[in-house]
GUGUDREN-792679 format. One record per residue: residue number from 1; residue in three letters; chain; x, y, z of N, C-alpha, C in turn. Coordinates in steps of 0.001 Angstrom, whole numbers. Layout:
+-----+------+------+---------+---------+---------+---------+---------+---------+---------+---------+---------+
! pos ! code ! unit !    n.xx !    n.yy !    n.zz !   ca.xx !   ca.yy !   ca.zz !    c.xx !    c.yy !    c.zz !
+-----+------+------+---------+---------+---------+---------+---------+---------+---------+---------+---------+
! NUM !  ALA !    A !       X !       Y !       Z !       X !       Y !       Z !       X !       Y !       Z !
...
+-----+------+------+---------+---------+---------+---------+---------+---------+---------+---------+---------+
% end
This chain:
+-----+------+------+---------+---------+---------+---------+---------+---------+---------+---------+---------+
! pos ! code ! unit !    n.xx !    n.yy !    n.zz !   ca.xx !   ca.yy !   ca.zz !    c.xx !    c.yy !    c.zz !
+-----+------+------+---------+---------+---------+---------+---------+---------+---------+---------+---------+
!   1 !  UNK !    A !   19301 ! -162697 ! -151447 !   18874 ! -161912 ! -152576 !   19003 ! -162760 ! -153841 !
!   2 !  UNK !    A !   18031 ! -163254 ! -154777 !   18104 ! -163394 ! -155804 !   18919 ! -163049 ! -156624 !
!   3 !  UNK !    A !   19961 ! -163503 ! -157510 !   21117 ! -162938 ! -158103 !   20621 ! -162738 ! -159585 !
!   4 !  UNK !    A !   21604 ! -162108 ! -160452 !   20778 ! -161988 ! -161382 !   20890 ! -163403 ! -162644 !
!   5 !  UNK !    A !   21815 ! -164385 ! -162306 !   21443 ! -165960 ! -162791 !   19937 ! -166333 ! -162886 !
!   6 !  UNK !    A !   19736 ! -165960 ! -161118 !   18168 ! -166750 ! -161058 !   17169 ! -165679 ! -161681 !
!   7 !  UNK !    A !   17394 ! -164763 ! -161513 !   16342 ! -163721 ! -162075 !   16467 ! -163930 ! -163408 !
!   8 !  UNK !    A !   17266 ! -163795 ! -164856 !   17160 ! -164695 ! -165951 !   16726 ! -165749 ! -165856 !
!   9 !  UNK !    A !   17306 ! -167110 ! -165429 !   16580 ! -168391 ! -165139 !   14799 ! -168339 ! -164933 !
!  10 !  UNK !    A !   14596 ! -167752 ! -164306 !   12842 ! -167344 ! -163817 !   12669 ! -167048 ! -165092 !
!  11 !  UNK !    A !   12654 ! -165786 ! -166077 !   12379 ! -164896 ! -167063 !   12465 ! -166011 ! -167755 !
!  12 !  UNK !    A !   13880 ! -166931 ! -168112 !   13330 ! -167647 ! -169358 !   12302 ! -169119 ! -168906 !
!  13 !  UNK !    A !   12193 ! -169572 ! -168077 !   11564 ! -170182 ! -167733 !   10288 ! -170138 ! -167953 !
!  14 !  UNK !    A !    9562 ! -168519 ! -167924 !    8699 ! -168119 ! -167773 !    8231 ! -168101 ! -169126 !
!  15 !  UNK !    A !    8786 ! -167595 ! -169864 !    9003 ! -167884 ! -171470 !    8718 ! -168981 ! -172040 !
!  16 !  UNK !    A !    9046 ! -169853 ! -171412 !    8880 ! -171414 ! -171918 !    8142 ! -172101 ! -172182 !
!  17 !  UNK !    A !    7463 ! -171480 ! -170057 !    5814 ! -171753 ! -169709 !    5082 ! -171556 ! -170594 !
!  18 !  UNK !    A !    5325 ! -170620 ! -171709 !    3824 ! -169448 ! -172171 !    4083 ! -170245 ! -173580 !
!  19 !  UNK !    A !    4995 ! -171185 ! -173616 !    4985 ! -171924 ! -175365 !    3399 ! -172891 ! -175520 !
!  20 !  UNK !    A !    3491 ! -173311 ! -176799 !    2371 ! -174214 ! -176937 !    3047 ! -175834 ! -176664 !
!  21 !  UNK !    A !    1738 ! -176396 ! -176017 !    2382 ! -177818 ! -176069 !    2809 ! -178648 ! -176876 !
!  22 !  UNK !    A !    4645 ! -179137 ! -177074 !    5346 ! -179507 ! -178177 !    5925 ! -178527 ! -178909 !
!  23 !  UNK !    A !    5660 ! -177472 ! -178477 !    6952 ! -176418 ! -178900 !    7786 ! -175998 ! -178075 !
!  24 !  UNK !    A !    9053 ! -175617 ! -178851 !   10704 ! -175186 ! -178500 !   10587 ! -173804 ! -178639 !
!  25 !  UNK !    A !   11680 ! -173320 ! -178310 !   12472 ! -171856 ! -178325 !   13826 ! -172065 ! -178204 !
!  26 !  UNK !    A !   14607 ! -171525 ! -179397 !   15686 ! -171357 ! -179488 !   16170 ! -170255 ! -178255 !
!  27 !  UNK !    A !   17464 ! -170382 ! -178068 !   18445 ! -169609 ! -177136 !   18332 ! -168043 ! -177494 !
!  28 !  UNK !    A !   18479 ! -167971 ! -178831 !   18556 ! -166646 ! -179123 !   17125 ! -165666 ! -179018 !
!  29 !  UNK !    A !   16076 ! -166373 ! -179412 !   14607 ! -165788 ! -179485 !   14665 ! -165524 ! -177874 !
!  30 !  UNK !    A !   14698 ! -166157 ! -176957 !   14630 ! -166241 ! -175461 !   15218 ! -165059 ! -175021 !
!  31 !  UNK !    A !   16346 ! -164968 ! -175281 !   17620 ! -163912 ! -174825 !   16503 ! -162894 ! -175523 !
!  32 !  UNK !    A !   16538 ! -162845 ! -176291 !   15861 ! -161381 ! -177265 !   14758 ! -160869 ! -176611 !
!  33 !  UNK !    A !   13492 ! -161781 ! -176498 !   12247 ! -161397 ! -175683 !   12771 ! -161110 ! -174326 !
!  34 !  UNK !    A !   13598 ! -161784 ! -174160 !   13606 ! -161362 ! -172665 !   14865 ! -160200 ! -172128 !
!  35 !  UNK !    A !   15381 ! -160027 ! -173129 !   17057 ! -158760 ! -172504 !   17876 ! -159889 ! -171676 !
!  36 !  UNK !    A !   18099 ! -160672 ! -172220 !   19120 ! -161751 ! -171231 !   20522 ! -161742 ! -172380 !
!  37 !  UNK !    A !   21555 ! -161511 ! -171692 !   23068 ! -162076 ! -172554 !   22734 ! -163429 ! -173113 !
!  38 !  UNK !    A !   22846 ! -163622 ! -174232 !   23113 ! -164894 ! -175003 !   23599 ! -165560 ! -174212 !
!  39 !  UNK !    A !   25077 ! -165350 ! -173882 !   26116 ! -166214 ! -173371 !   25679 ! -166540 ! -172317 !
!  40 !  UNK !    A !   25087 ! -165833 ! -171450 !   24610 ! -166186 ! -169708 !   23546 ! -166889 ! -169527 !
!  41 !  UNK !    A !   23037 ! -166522 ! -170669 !   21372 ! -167438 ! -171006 !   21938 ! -168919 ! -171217 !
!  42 !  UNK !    A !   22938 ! -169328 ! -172008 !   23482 ! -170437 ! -172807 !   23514 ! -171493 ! -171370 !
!  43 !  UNK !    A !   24459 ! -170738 ! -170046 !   24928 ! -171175 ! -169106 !   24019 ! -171672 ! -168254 !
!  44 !  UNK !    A !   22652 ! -170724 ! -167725 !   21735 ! -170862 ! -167194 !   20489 ! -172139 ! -167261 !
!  45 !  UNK !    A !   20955 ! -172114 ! -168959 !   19506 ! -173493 ! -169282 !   20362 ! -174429 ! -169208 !
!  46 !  UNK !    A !   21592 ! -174697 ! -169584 !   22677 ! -176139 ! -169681 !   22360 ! -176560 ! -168105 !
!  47 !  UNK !    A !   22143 ! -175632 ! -166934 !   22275 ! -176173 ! -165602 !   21021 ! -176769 ! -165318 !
!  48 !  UNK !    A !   20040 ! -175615 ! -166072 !   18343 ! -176444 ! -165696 !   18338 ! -177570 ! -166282 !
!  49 !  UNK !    A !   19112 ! -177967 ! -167510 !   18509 ! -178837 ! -168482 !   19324 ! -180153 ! -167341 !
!  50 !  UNK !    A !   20361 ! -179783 ! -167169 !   21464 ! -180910 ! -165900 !   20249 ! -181069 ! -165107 !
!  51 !  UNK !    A !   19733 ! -180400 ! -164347 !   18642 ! -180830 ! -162833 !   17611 ! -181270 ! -163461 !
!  52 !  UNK !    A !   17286 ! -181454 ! -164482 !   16233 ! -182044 ! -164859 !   14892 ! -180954 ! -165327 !
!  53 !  UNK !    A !   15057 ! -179269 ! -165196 !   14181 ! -178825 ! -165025 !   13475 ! -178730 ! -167031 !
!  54 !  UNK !    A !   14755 ! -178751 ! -167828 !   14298 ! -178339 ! -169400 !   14794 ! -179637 ! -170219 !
!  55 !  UNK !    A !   14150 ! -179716 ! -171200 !   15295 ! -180734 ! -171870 !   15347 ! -179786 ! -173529 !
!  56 !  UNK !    A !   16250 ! -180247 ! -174294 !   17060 ! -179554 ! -175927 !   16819 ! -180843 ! -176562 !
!  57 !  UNK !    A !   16648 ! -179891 ! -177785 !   16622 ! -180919 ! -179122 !   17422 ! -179865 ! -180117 !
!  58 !  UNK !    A !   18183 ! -180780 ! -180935 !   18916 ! -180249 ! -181465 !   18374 ! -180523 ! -183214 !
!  59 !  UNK !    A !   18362 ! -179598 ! -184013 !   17914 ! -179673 ! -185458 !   17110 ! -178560 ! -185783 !
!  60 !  UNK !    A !   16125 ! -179275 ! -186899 !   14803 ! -178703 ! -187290 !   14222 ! -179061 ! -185849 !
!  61 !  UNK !    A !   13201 ! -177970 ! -185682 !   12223 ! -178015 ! -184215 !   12690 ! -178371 ! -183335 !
!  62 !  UNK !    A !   14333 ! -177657 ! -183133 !   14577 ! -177812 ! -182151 !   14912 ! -176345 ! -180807 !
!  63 !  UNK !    A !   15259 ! -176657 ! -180058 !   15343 ! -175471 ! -179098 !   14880 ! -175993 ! -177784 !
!  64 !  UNK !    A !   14289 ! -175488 ! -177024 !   14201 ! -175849 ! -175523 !   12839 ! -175892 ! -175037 !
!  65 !  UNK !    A !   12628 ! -176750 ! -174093 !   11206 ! -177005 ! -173511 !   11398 ! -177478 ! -172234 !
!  66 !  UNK !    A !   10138 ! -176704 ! -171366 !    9937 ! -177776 ! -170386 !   10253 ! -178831 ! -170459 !
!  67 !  UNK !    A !   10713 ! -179900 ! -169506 !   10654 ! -181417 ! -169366 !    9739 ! -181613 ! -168352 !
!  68 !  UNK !    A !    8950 ! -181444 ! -168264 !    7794 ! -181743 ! -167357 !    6528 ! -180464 ! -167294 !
!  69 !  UNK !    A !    5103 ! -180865 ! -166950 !    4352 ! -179643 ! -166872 !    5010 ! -178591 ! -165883 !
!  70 !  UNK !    A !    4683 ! -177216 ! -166426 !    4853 ! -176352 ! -165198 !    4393 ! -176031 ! -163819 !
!  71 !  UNK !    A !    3102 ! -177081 ! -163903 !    2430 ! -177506 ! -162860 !    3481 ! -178127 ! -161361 !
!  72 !  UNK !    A !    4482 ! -179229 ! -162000 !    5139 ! -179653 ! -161428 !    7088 ! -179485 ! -161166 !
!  73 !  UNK !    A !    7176 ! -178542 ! -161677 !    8427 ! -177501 ! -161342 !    7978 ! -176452 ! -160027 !
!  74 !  UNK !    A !    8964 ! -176554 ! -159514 !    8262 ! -175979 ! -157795 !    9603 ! -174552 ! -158151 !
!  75 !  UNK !    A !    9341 ! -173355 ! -157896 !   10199 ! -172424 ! -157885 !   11625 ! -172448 ! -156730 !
!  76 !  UNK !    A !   11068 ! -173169 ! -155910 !   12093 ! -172910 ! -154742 !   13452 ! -174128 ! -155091 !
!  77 !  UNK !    A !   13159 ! -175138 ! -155979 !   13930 ! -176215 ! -157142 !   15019 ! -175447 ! -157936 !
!  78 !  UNK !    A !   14119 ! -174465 ! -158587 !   14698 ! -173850 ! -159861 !   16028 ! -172806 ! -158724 !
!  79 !  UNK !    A !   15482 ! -171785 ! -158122 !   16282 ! -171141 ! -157386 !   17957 ! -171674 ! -156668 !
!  80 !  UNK !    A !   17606 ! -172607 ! -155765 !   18280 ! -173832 ! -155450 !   18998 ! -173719 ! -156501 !
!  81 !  UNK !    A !   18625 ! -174790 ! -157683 !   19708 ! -174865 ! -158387 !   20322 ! -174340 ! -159077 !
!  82 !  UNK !    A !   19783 ! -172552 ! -159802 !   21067 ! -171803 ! -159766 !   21900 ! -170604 ! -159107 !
!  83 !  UNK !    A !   21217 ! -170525 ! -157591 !   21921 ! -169454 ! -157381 !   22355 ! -170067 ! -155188 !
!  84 !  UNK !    A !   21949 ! -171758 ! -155469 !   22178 ! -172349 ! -154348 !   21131 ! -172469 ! -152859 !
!  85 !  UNK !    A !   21862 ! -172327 ! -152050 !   20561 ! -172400 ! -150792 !   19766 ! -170977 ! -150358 !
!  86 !  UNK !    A !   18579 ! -171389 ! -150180 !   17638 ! -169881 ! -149893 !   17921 ! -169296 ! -148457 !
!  87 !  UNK !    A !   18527 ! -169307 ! -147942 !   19288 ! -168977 ! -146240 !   20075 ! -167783 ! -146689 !
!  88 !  UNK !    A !   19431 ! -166658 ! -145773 !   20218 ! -165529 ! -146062 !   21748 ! -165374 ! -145382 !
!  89 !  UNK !    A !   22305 ! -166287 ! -144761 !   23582 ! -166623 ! -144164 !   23602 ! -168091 ! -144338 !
!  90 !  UNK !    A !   24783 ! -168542 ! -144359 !   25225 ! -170061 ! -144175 !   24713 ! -171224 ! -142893 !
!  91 !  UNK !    A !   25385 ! -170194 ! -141716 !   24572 ! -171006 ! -140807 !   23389 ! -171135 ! -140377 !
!  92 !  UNK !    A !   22100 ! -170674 ! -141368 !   21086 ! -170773 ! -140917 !   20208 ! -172112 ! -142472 !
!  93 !  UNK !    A !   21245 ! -172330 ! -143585 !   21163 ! -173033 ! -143862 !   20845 ! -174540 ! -143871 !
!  94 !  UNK !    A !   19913 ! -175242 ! -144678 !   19788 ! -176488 ! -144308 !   20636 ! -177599 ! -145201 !
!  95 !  UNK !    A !   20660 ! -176845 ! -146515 !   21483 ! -178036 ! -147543 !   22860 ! -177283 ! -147394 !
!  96 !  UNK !    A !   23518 ! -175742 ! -147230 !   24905 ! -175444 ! -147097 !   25154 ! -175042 ! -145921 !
!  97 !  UNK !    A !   25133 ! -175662 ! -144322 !   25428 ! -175366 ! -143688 !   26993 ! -174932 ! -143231 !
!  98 !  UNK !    A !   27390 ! -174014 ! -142841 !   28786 ! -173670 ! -142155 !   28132 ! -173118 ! -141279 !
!  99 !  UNK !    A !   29487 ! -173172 ! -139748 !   29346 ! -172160 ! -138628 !   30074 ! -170992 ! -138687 !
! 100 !  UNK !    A !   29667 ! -170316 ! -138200 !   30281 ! -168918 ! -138275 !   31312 ! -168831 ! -137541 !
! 101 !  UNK !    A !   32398 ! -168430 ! -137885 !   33601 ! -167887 ! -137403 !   33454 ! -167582 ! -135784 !
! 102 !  UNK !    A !   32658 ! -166223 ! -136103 !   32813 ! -165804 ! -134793 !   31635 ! -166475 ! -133778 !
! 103 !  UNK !    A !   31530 ! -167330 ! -133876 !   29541 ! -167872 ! -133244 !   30524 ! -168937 ! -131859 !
! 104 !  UNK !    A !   30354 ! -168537 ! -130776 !   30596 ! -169553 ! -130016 !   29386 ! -171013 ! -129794 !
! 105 !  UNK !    A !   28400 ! -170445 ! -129931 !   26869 ! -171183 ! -129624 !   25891 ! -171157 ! -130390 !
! 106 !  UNK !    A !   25885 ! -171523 ! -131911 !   25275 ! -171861 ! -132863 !   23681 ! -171846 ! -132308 !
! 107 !  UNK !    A !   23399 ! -172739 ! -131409 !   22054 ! -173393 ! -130535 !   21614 ! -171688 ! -130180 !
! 108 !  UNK !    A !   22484 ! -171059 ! -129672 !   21704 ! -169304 ! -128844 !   21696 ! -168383 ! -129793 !
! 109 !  UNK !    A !   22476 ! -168487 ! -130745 !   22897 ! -167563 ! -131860 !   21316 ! -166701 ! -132149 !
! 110 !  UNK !    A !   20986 ! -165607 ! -131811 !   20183 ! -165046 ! -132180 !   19788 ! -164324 ! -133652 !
! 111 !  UNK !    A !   20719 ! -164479 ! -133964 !   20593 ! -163970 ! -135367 !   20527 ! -165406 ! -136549 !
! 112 !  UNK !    A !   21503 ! -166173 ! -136015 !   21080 ! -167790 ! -136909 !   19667 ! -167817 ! -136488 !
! 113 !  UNK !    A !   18958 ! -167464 ! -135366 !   17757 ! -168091 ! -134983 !   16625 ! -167561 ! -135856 !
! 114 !  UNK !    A !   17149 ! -166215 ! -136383 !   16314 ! -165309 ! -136987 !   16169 ! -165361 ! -138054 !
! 115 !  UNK !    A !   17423 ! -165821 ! -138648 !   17619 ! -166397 ! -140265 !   17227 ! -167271 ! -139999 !
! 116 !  UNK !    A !   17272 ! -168307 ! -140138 !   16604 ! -169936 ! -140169 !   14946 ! -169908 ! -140056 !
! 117 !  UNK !    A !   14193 ! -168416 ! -139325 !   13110 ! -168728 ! -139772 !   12540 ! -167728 ! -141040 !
! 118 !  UNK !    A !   13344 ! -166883 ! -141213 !   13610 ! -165921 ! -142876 !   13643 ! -166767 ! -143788 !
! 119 !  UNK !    A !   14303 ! -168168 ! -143593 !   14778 ! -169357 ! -144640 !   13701 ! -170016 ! -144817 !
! 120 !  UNK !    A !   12978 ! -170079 ! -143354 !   11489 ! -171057 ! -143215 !   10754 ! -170131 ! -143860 !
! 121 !  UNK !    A !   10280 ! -169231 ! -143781 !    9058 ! -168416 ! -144618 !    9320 ! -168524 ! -145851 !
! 122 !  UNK !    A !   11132 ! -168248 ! -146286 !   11096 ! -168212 ! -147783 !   10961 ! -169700 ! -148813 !
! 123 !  UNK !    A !   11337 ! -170914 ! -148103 !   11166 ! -172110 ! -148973 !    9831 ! -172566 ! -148343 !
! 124 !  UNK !    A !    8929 ! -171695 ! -147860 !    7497 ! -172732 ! -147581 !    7000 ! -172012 ! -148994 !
! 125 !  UNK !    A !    7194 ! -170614 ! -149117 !    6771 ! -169749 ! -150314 !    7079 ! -170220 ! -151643 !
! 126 !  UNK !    A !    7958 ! -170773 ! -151951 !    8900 ! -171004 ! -152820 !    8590 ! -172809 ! -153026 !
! 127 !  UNK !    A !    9083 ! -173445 ! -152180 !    8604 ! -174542 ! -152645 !    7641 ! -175417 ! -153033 !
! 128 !  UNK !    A !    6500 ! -173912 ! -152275 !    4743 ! -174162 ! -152493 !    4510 ! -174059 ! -153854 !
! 129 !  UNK !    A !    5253 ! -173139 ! -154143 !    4733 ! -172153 ! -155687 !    5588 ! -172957 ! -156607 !
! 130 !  UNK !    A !    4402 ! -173329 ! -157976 !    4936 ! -173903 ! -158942 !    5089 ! -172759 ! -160605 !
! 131 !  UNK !    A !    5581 ! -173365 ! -161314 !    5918 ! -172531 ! -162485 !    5046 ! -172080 ! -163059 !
! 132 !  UNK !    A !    3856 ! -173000 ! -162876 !    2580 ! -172419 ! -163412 !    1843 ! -171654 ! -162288 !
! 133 !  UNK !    A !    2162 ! -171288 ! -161214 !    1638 ! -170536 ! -160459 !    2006 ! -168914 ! -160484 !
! 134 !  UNK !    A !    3487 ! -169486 ! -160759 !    4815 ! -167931 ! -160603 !    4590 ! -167580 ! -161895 !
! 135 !  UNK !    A !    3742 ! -168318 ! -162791 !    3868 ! -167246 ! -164216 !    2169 ! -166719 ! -164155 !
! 136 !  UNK !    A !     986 ! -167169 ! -163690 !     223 ! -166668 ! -162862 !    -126 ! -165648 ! -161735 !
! 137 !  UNK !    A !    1149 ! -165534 ! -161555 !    1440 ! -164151 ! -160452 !    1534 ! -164923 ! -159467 !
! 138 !  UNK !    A !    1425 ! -165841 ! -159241 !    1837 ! -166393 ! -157561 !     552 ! -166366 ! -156595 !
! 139 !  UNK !    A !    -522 ! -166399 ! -157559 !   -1619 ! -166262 ! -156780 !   -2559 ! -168179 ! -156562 !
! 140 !  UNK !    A !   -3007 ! -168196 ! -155554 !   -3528 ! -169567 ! -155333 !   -2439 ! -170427 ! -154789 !
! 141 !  UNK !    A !   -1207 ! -169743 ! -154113 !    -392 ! -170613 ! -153358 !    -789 ! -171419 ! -152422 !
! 142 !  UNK !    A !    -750 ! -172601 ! -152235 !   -1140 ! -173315 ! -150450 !     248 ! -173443 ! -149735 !
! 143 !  UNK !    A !     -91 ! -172918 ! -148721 !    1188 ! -172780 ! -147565 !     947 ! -173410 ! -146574 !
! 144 !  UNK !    A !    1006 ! -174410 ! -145886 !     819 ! -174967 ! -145126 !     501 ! -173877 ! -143885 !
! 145 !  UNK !    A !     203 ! -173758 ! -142606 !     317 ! -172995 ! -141678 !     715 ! -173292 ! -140203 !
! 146 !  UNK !    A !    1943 ! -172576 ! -139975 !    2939 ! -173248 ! -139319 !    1833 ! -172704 ! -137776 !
! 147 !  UNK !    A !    2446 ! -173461 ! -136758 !    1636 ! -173298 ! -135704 !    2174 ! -172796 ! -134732 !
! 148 !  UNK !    A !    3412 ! -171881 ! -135033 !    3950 ! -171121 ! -134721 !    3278 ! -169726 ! -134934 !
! 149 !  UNK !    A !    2926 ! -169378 ! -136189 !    2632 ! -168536 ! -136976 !    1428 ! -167856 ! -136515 !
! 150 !  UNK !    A !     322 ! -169079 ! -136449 !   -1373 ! -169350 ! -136318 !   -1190 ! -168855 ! -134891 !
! 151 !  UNK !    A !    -346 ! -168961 ! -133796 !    -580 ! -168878 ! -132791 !    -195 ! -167093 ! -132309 !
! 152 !  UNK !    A !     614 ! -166960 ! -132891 !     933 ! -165132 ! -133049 !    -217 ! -164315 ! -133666 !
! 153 !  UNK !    A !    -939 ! -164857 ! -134589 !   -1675 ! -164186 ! -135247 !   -2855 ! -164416 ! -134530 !
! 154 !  UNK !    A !   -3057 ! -165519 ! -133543 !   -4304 ! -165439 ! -132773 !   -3997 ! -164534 ! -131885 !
! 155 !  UNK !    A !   -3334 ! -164225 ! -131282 !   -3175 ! -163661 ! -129922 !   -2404 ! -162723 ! -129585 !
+-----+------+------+---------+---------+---------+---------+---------+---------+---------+---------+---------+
% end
């Protein structure tokens, strides 16, 4: 589930997208348009601006911007980095893997088997879709098509 870090993170992001090229937004205008805590907002861009996703200028004209087109910010990046791996359990994880306590057989685990492909649908979605797509509505995604998938749906 999306926490509500990343769900701010998205919102101001989205915000950002919709600036003109070479313009900023201060912290506070952001929080305001969007109903985000100041303080949580503050926390949220310091981490994007760390991964590389925003960069700050500090002064006159200053405030926050993309660091790159939104073309090339992939959503499933942004997510990742603030609310961690898209795996609805650990062990079905690819970047935070743990085994489960009670799991004798990780390999049979029917329910890891089930998550891990919940994880696969959600970062083909996610890492397809860019910032300028997700502030677009998410429409014109390319998803590769797994041949797993193609083959259920034929038959």
């Amino acid at each position: 589930m999306l926490t509500k870090k990343g769900k701010y993170g998205l919102k101001a992001l989205v915000d950002l997208a919709r600036l003109g090229p070479g313009e900023t937004a201060f912290i506070n205008d952001i929080a305001l348009r969007n109903n985000i805590p100041k303080k949580f907002l503050d926390t949220i861009l310091l981490e994007l601006r760390n991964a590389g996703v925003l960069r700050s200028k500090k002064g006159p004209g200053g405030g926050y911007s993309l660091s790159r087109p939104a073309s090339e910010i992939r959503i499933g990046h942004v997510i990742r980095t603030l609310d961690g791996p898209l795996a609805p359990i650990r062990c079905a994880s690819r970047t935070a893997y743990e085994a489960c306590d009670d799991c004798s057989d990780p390999e049979r685990c029917q329910v890891r088997r089930s998550m891990t492909e919940v994880r696969d649908a959600i970062a083909e979605i996610l890492d397809n879709m860019s910032l300028e797509q997700f502030v677009a509505g998410g429409s014109d995604i390319d998803i590769p098509e797994r041949e797993d998938r193609r083959a259920s749906q034929i038959g």
